[in-house]
C-alpha positions as CSV (number, residue, x, y, z in Angstrom):
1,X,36.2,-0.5,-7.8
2,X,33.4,2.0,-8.1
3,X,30.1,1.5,-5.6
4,X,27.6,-0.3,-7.4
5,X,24.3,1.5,-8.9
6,X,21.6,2.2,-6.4
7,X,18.5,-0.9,-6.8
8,X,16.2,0.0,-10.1
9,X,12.9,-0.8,-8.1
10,X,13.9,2.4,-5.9
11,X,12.8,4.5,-9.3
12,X,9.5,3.0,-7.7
13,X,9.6,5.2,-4.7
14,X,7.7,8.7,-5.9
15,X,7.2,12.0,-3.3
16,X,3.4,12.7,-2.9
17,X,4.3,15.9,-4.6
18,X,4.9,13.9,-7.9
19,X,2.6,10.7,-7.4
20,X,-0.1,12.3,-9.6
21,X,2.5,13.1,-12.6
22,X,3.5,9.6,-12.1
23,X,0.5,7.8,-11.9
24,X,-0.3,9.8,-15.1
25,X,2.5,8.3,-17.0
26,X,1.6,4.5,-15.9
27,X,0.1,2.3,-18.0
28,X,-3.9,1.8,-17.7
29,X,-5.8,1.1,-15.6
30,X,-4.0,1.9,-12.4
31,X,-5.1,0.0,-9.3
32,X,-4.5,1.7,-6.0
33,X,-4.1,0.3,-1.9
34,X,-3.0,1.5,0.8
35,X,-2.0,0.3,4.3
36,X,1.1,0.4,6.6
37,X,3.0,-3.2,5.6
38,X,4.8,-2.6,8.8
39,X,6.4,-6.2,8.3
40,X,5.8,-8.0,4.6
41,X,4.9,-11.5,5.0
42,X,3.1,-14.0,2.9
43,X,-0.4,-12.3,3.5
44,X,1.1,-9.1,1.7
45,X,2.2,-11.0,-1.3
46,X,-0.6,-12.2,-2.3
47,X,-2.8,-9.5,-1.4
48,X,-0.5,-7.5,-3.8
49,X,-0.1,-9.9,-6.7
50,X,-4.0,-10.1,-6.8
51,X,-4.8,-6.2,-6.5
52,X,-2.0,-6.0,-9.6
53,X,-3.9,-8.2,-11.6
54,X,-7.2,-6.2,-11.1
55,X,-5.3,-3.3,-13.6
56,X,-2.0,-2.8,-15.5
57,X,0.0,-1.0,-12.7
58,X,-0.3,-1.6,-9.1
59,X,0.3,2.0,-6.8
60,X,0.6,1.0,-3.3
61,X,0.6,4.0,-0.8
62,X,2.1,3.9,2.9
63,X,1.1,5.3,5.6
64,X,4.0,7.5,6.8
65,X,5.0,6.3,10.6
66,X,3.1,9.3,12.5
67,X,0.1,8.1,10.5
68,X,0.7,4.1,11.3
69,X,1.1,5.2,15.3
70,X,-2.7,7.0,14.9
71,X,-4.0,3.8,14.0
72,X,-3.5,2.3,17.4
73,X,-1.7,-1.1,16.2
74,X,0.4,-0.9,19.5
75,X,3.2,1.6,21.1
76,X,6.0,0.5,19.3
77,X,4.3,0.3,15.9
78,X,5.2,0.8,13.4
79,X,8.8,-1.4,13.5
80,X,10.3,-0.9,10.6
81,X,10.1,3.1,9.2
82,X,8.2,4.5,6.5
83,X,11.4,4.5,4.0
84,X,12.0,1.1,4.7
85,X,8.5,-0.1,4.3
86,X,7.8,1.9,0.8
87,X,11.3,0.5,-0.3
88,X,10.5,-3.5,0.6
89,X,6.9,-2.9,-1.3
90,X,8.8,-1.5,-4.2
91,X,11.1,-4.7,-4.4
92,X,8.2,-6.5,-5.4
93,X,7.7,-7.7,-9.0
94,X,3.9,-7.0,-8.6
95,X,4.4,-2.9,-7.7
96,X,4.9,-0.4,-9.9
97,X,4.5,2.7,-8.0
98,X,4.7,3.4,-4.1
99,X,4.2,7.0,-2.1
100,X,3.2,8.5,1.8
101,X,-0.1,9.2,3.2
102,X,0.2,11.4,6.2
103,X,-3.3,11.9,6.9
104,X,-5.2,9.0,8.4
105,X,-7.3,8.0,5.8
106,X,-6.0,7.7,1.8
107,X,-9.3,9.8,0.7
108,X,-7.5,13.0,-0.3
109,X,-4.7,11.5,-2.4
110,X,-7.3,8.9,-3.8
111,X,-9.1,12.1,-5.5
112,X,-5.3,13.6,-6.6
113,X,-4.6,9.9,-8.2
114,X,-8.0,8.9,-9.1
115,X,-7.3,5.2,-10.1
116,X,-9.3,2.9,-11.6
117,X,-9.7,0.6,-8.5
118,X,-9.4,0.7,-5.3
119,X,-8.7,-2.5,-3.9
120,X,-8.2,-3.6,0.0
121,X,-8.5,-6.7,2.0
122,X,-11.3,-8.8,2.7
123,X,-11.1,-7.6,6.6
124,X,-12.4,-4.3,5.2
125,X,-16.5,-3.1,4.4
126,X,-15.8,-1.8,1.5
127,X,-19.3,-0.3,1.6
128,X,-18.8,1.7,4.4
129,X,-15.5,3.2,3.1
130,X,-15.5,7.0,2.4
131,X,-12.5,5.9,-0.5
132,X,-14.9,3.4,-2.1
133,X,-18.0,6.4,-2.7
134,X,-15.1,8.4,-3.8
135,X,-13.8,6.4,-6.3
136,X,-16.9,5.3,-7.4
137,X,-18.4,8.9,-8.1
138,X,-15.7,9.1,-11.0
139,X,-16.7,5.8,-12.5
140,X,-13.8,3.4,-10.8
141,X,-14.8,0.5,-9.0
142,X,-13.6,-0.8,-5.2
143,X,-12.4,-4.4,-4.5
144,X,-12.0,-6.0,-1.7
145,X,-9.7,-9.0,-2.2
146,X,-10.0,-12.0,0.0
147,X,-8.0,-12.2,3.1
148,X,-5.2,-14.4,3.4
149,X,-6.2,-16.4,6.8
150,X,-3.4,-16.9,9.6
151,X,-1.1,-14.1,8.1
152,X,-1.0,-10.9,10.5
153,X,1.5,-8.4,10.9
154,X,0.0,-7.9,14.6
155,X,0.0,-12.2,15.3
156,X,3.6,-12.4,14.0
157,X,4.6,-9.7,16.3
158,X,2.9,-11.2,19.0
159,X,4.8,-14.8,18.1
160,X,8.2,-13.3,18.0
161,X,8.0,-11.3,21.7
162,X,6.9,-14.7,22.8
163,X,9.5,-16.2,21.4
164,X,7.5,-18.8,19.4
């Protein structure tokens, strides 16, 4: 019996060298996020299905491991590495497109992209973000979507070492 196919949604999964190309050929209007979705919980979900529905293709870009351990979310952070994170957020009905950031902020590959929307949680000023003056200066728009209380990558790592 021969191996079976490789998943479709890893067609979702696009080298930073291509991303633009690809984003190209997406339908329109593309909404953009980023983050590091070290472990996908309920929080993400949603965050995701409502940043989808701001456009007509949701691009969700990672932050590649050496960029998660910059943002000082602990020492062993992140848990789960940057090929398995892009590939759980491309299993999800509500993405359409997922690539690497290495840097630690998405502001260059937000101007190679240039989406319609930016979109990031409520946790974030989107006033003070570099990304949202970028995007705006092309005529997009930045969202911040409500945060999904008592859902935290960094409480439900905390839980499990406790062994709650």
């Amino acid at each position: 019996m021969a191996a079976p196919a490789p998943p479709d949604f890893l067609r979702k999964l696009v080298p930073r060298a291509r991303a633009a190309a690809a984003v190209a050929a997406l339908p329109q209007p593309v909404v953009f996020t980023n983050g590091v979705f070290d472990v996908l919980h309920r929080g993400h979900a949603s965050y995701l299905a409502q940043a989808r529905a701001l456009g007509a293709s949701l691009v969700v870009a990672v932050n590649t491991d050496a960029s998660a351990r910059r943002l000082d979310k602990g020492p062993e952070r992140p848990l789960n590495n940057e090929q398995d994170r892009a590939a759980l957020l491309a299993a999800l009905a509500s993405v359409d497109l997922v690539t690497w950031f290495d840097e630690d902020t998405p502001v260059q590959l937000l101007g190679e992209l240039r989406p319609a929307v930016y979109a990031k949680g409520g946790d974030y000023d989107m006033a003070s973000l570099a990304e949202t003056a970028l995007v705006q200066g092309w005529g997009g728009r930045a969202v911040a979507i409500p945060f999904v209380e008592g859902y935290s990558t960094t409480t439900l790592v905390r839980k499990i070492r406790a062994g709650r």
